[in-house]
Structure formats: structure tokens, C-alpha cells
C-alpha positions in Angstrom: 1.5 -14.1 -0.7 3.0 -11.3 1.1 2.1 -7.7 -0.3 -0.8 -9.0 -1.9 -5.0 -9.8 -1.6 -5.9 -12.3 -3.6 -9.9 -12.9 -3.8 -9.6 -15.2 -6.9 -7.2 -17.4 -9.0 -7.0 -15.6 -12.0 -5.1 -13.1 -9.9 -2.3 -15.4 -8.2 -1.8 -16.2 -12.0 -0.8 -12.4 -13.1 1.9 -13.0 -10.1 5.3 -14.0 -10.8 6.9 -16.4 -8.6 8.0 -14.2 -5.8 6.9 -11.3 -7.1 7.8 -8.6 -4.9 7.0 -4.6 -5.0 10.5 -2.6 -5.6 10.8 1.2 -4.3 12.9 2.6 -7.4 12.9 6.3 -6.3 11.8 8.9 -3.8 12.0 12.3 -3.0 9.1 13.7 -4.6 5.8 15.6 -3.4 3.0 14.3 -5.0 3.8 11.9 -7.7 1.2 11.4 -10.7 1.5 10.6 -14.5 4.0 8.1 -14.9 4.9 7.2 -18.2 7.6 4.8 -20.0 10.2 5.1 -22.6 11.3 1.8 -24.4 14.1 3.5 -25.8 16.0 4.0 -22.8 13.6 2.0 -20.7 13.1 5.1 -18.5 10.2 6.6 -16.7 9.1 10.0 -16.6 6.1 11.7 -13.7 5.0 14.6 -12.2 6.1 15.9 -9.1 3.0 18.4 -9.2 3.2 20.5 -6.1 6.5 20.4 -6.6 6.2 21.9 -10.4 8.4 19.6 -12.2 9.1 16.4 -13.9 11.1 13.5 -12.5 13.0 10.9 -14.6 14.3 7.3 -13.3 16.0 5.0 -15.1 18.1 1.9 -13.8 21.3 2.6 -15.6 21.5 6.3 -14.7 18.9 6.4 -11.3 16.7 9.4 -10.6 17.1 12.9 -12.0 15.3 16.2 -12.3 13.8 16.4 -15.8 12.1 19.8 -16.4 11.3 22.5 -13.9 9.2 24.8 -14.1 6.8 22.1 -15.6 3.4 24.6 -15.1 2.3 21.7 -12.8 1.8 19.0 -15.5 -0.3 16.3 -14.0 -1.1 12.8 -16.4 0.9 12.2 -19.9 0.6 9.4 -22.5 2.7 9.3 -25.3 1.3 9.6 -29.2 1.4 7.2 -32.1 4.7 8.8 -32.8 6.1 8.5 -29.7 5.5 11.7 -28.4 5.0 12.9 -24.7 1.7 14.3 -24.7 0.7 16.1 -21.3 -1.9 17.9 -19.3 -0.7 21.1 -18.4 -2.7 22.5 -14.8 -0.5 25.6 -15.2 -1.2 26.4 -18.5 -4.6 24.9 -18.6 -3.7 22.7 -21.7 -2.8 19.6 -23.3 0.5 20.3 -24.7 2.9 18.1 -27.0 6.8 17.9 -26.8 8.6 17.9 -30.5 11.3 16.2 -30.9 13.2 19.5 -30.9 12.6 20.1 -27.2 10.1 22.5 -27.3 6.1 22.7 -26.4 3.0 22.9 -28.4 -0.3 24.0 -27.3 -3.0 21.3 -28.7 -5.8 22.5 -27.0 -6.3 24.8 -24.7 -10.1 26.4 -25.1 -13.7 25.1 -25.9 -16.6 27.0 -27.3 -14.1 30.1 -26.9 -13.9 29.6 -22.7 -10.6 28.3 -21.4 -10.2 25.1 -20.0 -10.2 23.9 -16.6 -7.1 22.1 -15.6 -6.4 18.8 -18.1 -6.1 16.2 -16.0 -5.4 12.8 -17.7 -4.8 11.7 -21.3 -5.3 8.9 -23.3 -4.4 8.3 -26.9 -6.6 6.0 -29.1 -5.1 4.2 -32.1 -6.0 6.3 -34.8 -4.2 8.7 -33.1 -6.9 10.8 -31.6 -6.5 12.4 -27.8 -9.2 11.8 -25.1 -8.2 13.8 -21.9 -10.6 14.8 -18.8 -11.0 18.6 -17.4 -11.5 18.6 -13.3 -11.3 21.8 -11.8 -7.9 20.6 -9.7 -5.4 22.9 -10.8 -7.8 25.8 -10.1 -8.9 24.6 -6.5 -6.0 23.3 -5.5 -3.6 26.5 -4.6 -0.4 24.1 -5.2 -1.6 22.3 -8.2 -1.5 25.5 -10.5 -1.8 29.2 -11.1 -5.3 29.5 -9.9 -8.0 31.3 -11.3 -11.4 30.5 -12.5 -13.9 28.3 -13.9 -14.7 29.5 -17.6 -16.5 25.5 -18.9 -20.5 25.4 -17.4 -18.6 21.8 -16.0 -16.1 19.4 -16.1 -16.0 17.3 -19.2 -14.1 14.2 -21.3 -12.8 15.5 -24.6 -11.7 14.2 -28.0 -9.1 16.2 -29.9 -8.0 15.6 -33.4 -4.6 17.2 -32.8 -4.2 17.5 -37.1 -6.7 20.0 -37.3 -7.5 20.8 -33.6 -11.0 20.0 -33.7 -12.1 19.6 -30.1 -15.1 17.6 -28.8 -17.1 16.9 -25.6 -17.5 13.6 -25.3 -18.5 13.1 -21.8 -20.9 15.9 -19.9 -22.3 13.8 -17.3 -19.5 13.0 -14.9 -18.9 15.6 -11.6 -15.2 15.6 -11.6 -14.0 13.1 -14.5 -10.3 12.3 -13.8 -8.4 8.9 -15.0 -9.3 7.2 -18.5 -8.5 4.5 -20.3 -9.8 2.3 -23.2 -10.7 -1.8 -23.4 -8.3 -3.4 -25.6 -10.6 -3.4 -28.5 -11.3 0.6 -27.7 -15.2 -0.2 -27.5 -15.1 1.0 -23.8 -13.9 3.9 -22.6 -13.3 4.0 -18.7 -13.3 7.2 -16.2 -12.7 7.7 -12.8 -15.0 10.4 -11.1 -12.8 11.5 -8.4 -15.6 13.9 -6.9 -14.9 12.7 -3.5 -11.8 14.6 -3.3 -13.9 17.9 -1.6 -16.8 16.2 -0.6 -17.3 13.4 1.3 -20.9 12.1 -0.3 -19.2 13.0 -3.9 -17.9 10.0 -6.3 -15.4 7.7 -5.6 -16.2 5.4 -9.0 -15.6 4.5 -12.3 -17.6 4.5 -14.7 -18.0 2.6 -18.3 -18.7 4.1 -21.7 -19.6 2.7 -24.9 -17.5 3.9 -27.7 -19.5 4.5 -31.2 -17.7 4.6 -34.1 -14.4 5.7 -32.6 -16.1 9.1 -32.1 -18.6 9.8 -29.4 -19.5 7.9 -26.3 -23.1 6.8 -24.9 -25.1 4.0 -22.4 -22.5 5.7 -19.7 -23.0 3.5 -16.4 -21.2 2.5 -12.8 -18.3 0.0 -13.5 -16.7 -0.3 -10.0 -16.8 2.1 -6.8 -13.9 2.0 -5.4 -12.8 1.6 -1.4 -11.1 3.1 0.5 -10.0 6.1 -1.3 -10.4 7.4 -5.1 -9.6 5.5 -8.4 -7.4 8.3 -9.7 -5.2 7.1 -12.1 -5.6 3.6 -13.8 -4.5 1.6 -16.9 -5.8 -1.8 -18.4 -4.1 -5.1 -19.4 -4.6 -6.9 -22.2 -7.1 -9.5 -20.4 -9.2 -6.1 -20.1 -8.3 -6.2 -16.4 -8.4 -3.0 -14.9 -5.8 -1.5 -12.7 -6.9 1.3 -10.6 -5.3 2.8 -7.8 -6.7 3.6 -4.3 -5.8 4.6 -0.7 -4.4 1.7 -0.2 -3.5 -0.1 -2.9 -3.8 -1.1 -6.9 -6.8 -3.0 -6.9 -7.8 -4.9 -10.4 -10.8 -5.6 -11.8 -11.9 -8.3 -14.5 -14.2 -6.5 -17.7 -17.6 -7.4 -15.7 -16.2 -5.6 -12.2 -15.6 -8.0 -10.0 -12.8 -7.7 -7.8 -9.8 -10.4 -8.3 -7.4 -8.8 -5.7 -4.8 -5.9 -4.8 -1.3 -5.2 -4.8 -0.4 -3.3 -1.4 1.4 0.0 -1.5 2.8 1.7 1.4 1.9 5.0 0.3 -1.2 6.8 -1.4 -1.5 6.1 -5.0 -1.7 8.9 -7.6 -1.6 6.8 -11.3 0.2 4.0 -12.4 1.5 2.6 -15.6 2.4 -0.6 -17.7 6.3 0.1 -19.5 9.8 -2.6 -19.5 11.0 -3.9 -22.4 7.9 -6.5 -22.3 5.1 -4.5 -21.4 4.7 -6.2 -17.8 6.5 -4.1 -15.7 3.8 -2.4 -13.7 4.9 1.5 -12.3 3.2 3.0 -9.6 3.1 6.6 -8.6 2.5 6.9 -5.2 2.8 10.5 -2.9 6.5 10.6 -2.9 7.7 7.6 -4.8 7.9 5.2 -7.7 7.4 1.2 -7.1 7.6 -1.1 -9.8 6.1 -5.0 -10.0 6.8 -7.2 -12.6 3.7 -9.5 -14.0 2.5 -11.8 -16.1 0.4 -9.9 -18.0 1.2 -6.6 -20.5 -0.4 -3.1 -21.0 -2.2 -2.1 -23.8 -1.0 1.2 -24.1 1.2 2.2 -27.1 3.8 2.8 -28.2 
């Protein structure tokens, strides 16, 4: 099939007859943390050299939704429905109330400020996992700048109810896209270390997840080729869809390859949203694709 690399069956059989990739908007800089609204089955991303949020929707096409944005990178919406976002700017993961206005979650450790939040995850009892790379530091239009306060660059858990804020994760080099197994027994993180360096990581890598709380037997899941697995997201088969240079490559639980959806353009994050769950966005440099499957995200709500 054209657009695709199929390197077993259990891949032709997420396809939908004549499933084809769909450009739905362009114009931005850098495009990263897609996510969906059901209730106007709209997407929202970040534009992050570009310090702003973007919205598409079919009925009403692509709009500007909030600039300045303080160069929010990845978002994932709570068990209330929330947008919840990592804030390079501000150096935080903030909430948005319903009333339209921000609240800091977290935005220290140990009484040192945080890197840059990159990516976010909400688990089902409502906690929020979310990784700290250096990016929005390092990267002069990815932030304000400034410097490292954290000894590294680490996976939290926040109990946003009381704001209790954990390290998780301390053994990753620049931790970067998460995501749980659909039972939440796994926790999976990219290690995008080979942004800057060319021998750094360019994997993901798989964590046990004891008692909903702490993490442990950390190990290599997948390197991927060519490029970085910044951003991805799993199915409900436990499938994993991670971007690359070149394309969203998938992954069954046990890491092996089953094939890759081609992109014309360098992939920042992806998401699972449509009224089904199978509608797969992709963020990629300066646009948004969409592909519908046969499969569904298991990302709530």
C-alpha cells in the first residue's frame, strides 16, 4: 500500500481500506503536543518556536488559539477534561480551569526550579507523570532561557490535590515522550539525548510500574532509526506509536517492528482523538496529518 511499510500482517490489519494520510493544516513552525477535544472534535498543538497554540477543527478550519503561550510544548488532558500542559517558558506544568485562566501545578523540586516540562501523561487515578529535558533552556527559541537548577533530567509524578511531587525516573539522559500500557503496568519513555549529540540516545525505554506509584527494572524497549522517538502514544493492542525522522513507526508490546506510516515532514508527537478513538493526529514541523485506523487510543478522556 502506498504511504505505508508493512513488515507484518498484524499491521495491514490496523489499515482501513484505502487508508490514506490527510494534510489538515499548515502554517506552523514546529508543531508538537497535539491533543483532541470530543466535544467539538477539535485539535489543539503547539507551535513552539512560534510561542503559541494552534486549533483545527473540520467545521471551523485552523485558527490561532492563545499567543503568548510561554512556549508550551506536550499536553494531555485530566480526568476532568482538562488541558494540562508543559510550560518551557514558565518552566511548569500548568492547568487550564474552565474559567480560562492558568494554574501553576508544579513548578519546583527539592526547592530548585524545574527544567523545561516536556511531555505529560495522566494515569487513571488521576495522577500526572511528565518528563523534565533541559530543551527550553538550550534551545534559544524553545523558551526564556536560563539555567539548569535539577543535578539532571528526570520523570515525575504529581498528585496535583496536594501537589506532592515525585521523581520517578533518575536514570534517563534527556527523558522526553511517555506513555502507559493499557493496563498502566508499563510506563514508556523516549530518551531523546541524540538531539545534541550524536552518540547520545535515540531509544525508548520500558518501566515497570509498582503499585501505581514508583517505577523500577527500567530497560531498552526499542531504538529507534532514523531520527528520535519524540512524541508517542499507545493503542489498545499495547502497540506503540512513536514518531521518527521519517515516519510513525509501531511497535507490538515485545518490540518488534510491524511497520510505518510515512510522513513527508519531521515528526514532533502524535495523538489518538475522533469521535471513535481511531483517528490518528500527527504533528509534524509545520503541519497536522490525520489517518483513520482500525484500532483506538487509550488515552482518556
Amino acid at each position: 500500500m502506498e504511504g505505508f511499510e508493512i513488515y507484518d500482517p498484524r499491521f495491514k490489519a490496523l489499515l482501513q481500506p484505502g487508508s490514506r494520510l490527510t494534510r489538515l493544516a499548515t502554517g506552523a513552525t514546529w508543531s508538537e503536543g497535539p491533543v483532541y477535544f470530543h466535544e467539538d472534535d477539535s485539535l489543539i498543538w503547539s507551535d513552539i518556536p512560534g510561542n503559541r497554540l494552534l486549533r483545527y477543527s473540520q467545521k471551523e478550519g485552523l485558527s490561532e488559539y492563545l499567543k503568548p503561550a510561554h512556549f508550551q510544548n506536550g499536553h494531555y488532558r485530566d480526568l476532568q477534561g482538562r488541558l494540562i500542559a508543559c510550560s518551557h517558558g514558565e518552566r511548569a506544568v500548568v492547568r487550564l480551569e474552565p474559567g480560562g485562566t492558568w494554574t501553576t501545578l508544579a513548578d519546583s523540586y527539592r526547592g530548585q526550579r524545574l527544567n523545561s516540562p516536556n511531555d505529560v501523561v495522566v494515569k487513571s487515578d488521576g495522577t500526572i507523570w511528565f518528563s523534565d529535558p533541559p530543551y527550553g533552556l538550550i534551545q534559544p527559541n524553545e523558551g526564556y532561557g536560563g539555567s539548569q537548577e535539577q543535578a539532571g533530567c528526570y520523570v515525575y509524578r504529581l498528585e496535583p490535590e496536594t501537589g506532592k511531587l515525585d521523581a520517578v525516573i533518575t536514570d534517563m539522559d534527556k527523558p522526553n515522550g511517555l506513555a502507559f500500557s493499557p493496563d498502566e503496568r508499563i510506563l514508556y519513555v523516549s530518551d531523546t539525548a541524540g538531539s545534541h549529540d550524536p552518540k547520545g540516545n535515540h531509544h525508548i525505554r520500558a518501566y515497570d510500574v509498582l503499585e501505581g506509584r514508583t517505577t523500577a527494572n527500567g530497560r531498552t524497549f526499542v531504538v529507534i532509526e532514523p531520527g528520535l522517538p519524540d512524541g508517542f502514544r499507545v493503542d489498545v493492542h499495547g502497540y506503540v506509536f512513536t514518531s521518527s525522522q521519517d515516519s510513525v513507526q509501531v511497535y507490538d508490546p515485545a518490540g518488534v517492528r510491524l511497520g510505518k506510516i510515512l510522513v513527508p515532514e519531521k515528526i514532533g508527537n502524535l495523538t489518538f482523538g475522533g469521535p471513535h478513538k481511531n483517528r490518528l493526529y500527527i504533528a509534524a514541523t509545520t503541519s497536522i496529518y490525520a489517518l483513520e485506523l482500525n484500532t483506538q487510543g487509550v488515552q482518556r478522556p
